[in-house]
N, C-alpha and C positions, 0 to 999 in steps of 0.2 A: 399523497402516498409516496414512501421512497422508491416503489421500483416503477418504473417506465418503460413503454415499449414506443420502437419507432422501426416503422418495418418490421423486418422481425429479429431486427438487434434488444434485448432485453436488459435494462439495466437497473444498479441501486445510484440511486443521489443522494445525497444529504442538503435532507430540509434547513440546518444551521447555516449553509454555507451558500451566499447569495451571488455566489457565480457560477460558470459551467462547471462542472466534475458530476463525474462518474467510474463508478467501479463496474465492468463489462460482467455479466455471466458469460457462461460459455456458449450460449445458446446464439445462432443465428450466422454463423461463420461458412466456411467451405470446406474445413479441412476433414477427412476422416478417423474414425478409431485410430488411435486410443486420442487424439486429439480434438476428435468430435465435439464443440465445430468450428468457437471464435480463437480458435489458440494464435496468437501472440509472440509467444515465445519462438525462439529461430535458432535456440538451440537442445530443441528436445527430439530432433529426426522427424519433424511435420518438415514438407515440400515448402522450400522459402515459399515458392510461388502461393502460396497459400496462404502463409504468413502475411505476405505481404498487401492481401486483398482482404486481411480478414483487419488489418490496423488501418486499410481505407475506409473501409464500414464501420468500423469504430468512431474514425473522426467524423464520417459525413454523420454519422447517428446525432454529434452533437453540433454539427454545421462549422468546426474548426479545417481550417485546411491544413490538407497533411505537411506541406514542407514547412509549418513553425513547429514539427518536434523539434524534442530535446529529452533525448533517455539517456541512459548511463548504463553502463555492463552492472550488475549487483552483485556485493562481496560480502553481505552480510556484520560492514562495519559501520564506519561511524566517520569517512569521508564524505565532504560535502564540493558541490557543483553549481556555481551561480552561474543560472543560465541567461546570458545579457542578451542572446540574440539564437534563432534557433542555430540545433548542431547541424554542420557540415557534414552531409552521411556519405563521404567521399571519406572520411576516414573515419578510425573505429570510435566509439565511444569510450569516453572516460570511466575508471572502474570506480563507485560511490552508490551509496545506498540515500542519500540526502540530496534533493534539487532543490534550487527556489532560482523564483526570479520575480520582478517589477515591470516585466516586460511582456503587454496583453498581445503582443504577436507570435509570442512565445505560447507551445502548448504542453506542458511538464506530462509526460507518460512512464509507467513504471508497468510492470510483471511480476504475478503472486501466482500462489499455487497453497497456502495455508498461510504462508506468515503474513505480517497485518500492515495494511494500506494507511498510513498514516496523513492528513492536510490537512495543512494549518492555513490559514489567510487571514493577514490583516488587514480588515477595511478601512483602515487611518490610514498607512502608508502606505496603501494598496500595494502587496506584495502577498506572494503565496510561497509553499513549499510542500513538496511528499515526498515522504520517507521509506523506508522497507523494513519494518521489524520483524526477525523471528527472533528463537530465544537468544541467539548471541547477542544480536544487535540489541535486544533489551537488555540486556547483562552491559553492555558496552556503553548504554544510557543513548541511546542514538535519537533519542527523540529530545531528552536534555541537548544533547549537542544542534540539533535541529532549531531548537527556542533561539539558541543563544544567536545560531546563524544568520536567524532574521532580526535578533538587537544589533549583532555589529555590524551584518551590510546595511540594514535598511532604515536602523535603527525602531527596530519594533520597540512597543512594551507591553509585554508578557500576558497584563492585563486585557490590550484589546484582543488577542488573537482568539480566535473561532479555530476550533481545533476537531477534529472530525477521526474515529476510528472503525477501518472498514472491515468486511467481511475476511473471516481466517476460521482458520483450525478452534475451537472454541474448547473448553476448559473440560469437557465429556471426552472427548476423543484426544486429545493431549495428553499422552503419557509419555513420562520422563523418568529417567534414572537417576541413582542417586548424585552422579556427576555433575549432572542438570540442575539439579533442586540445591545441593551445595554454592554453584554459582550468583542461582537467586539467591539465596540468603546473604552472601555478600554484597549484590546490589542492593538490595534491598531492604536490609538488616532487620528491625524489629516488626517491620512491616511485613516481609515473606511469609506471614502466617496466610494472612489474608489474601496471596494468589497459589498457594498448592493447599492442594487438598488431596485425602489421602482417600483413595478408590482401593478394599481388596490390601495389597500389599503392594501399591503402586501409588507416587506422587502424580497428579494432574496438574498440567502449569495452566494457569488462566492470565494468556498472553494480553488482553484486553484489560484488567486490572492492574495488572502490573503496568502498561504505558499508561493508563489514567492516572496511576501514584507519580507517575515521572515525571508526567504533564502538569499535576497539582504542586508537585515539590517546585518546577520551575514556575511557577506563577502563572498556571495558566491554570483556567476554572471554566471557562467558555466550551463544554468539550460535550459531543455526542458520538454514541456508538451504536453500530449498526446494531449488532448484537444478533449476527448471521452466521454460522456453524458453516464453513465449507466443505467439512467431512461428513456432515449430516444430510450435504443436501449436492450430493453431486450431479445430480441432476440440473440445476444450473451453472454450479462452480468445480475448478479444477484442483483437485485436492492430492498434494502429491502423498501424503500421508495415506488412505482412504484408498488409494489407488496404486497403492505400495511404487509408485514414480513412475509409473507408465501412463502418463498422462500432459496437460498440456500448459500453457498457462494463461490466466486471465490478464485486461489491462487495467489500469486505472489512470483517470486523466482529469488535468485539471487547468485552468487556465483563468487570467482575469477577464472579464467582462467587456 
């Protein structure tokens, strides 16, 4: 089954990917409303001191120890961070939405609230990486830029990687303007049929199909998706959509074996 409980941290894994990762629900943390309870996030007005106990229970949940992160501030682009060895949190992190590393001491962590958890791993040149898509960073091809990341550090190929997408805003609750649905159509050209769909007098963006066209144009084929609504189900997940932004956010982690 993808989801797991260990204590009472509850999470999703993916069955494709034969290392540690997990996308955290929110359930099982300290912190209170509106961040109730595993929020992550340390810059939404949750008490650090909360924060910071609720990304220990994160990692003990999957027996990683906390000083091999390696996070990065999120900007929503299409910067990438090869993490050789964990970050020094004696200063701030670097701002990228793209990590990887070759490095099993190394524990890659990221922060969502709707947009989509992307990890890739490849078990030939044992090397990993996650992403952060919402709709810019898909328009910006960030998962393409992500592929190519681990051909030129680690020398992937395209073909072996196992490519993994996690729980987000799901294509029901994803309404967008016509600003938004323009963009895709640029990325995406003859294809943008097949991720909006027209709700009422509204496009829907279906963030999950559009990185799986991204992932198949780059050569990658090896690809499972959660196929979990976080605005549908906030009861485990933190949706800043669903919750009009007073809320928190979830982790996601991943590391080699």
């Amino acid at each position: 089954m993808p989801f797991h409980q260990e204590q009472d941290i509850r999470y999703f894994a993916f069955e494709n990917l034969a290392i540690p990762n997990a996308i955290f629900t929110r359930r099982g943390g300290v912190s209170p409303a509106p961040w109730q309870s595993l929020n992550v996030g340390g810059a939404v007005g949750d008490d650090l001191a909360n924060v910071r106990e609720n990304r220990l229970r994160s990692f003990a949940a999957l027996r990683r120890d906390p000083a091999s992160i390696h996070d990065v501030w999120l900007i929503h682009g299409t910067s990438v961070v090869h993490a050789d060895a964990p970050r020094d949190l004696t200063e701030p992190p670097l701002k990228a939405d793209i990590l990887t590393t070759n490095n099993p001491a190394v524990t890659l962590f990221m922060r969502y609230a709707d947009c989509v958890p992307i990890i890739l791993h490849d078990p030939v040149k044992q090397a990993i990486c996650i992403a952060h898509a919402g709709w810019l960073g898909t328009v910006r091809g960030v998962v393409s830029v992500a592929v190519e990341a681990m051909q030129n550090r680690y020398g992937s190929a395209p073909r072996d990687l196992r490519a993994a997408i996690g729980p987000s805003i799901g294509p029901d609750h994803y309404e967008i303007g016509p600003d938004v649905a323009g963009e895709i159509h640029k990325a995406l050209g003859p294809r943008a049929h097949e991720v909006l769909n027209w709700r009422g007098e509204k496009h829907h963006l279906d963030l999950w199909a559009a990185n799986h066209i991204q992932l198949e144009q780059a050569g990658v084929f090896q690809i499972e998706v959660a196929g979990v609504c976080t605005a549908c189900h906030t009861d485990d997940w933190f949706s800043h959509r669903a919750e009009k932004g007073q809320t928190g956010r979830f982790g996601a982690l991943v590391a080699l074996a």
